[in-house]
Every structure is written in C-alpha cells, then in structure tokens.
N, C-alpha and C positions, 0 to 999 in steps of 0.2 A: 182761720177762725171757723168755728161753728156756733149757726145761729139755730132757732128754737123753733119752729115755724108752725102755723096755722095747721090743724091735724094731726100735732104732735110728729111731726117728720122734720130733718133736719136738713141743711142747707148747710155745705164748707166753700170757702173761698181764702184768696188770700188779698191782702192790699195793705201798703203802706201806712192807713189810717182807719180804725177797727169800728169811732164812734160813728167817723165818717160817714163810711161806708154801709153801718146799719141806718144809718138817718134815709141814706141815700135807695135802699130796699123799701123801706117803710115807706117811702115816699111810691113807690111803685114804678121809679126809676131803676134799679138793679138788675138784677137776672130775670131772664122770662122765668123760673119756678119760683122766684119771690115776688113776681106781679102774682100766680095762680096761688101761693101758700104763702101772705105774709107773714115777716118775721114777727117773732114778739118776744125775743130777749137774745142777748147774745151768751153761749154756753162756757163755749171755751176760747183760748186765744192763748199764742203762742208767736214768738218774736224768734227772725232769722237774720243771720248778719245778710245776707244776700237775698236777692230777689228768685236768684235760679234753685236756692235752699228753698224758700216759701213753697213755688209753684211745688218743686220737687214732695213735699209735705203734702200738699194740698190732693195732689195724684194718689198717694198714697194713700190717705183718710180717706178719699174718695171708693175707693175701693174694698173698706173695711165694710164688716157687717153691722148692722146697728147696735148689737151686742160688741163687740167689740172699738167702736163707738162710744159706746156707753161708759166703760171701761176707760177710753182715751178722759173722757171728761173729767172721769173719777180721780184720774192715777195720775194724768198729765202725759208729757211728751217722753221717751222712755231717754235715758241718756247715755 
C-alpha cells in the first residue's frame, strides 16, 4: 500500500489488513515516519497471494522515484 502523508510525501508498506493498518498509522502507533508525517488517505493498494510477493512489491516501490510513484498510483501494478 501507499499512503498519502502530512507534506504531501508518501509512505509504502505492506500487511495483510490495508484499513487496519492505516487506522493503526493514524493513531501514531505505525512506522516512526507516520508518527513525523501522518497519513491522511490511503492512495494505492495492491493484493499478493503471498506474503514473500508483498514484501518483494514493497522493496520495489520503495525504490521508485516519486515520479514514477505517481505513475504506479495512476496505472496500477504493471502485469
């Protein structure tokens, strides 16, 4: 998932429950960069049969330019 965050920067993760887990950000329970830039919407999201696919995903995004980021949100996950 990518969420929307405080200064217009983005935040990815992965986890088995999407609404969950942005309640659980929000709350300032989550990642230390969603205690410093809460979220305020979730953008994208994306289901893996596996857990080792997610992270795999997550790595990935993480590494993208916000530009092409942007693009992921746009277009979705490539197939």
């Amino acid at each position: 998932y990518i969420l929307l965050c405080k200064g217009n920067t983005y935040y990815t993760g992965y986890t088995d429950n999407v609404e969950r887990r942005f309640e659980t950000h929000k709350a300032g329970k989550g990642a230390k960069y969603t205690k410093a830039f809460p979220p305020v919407k979730i953008l994208y999201t994306q289901e893996f049969k596996t857990k080792s696919e997610a992270m795999r995903a997550e790595a990935m995004i993480k590494r993208l330019t916000r530009k092409q980021k942007d693009e992921l949100i746009r277009k979705g996950w490539p197939h």
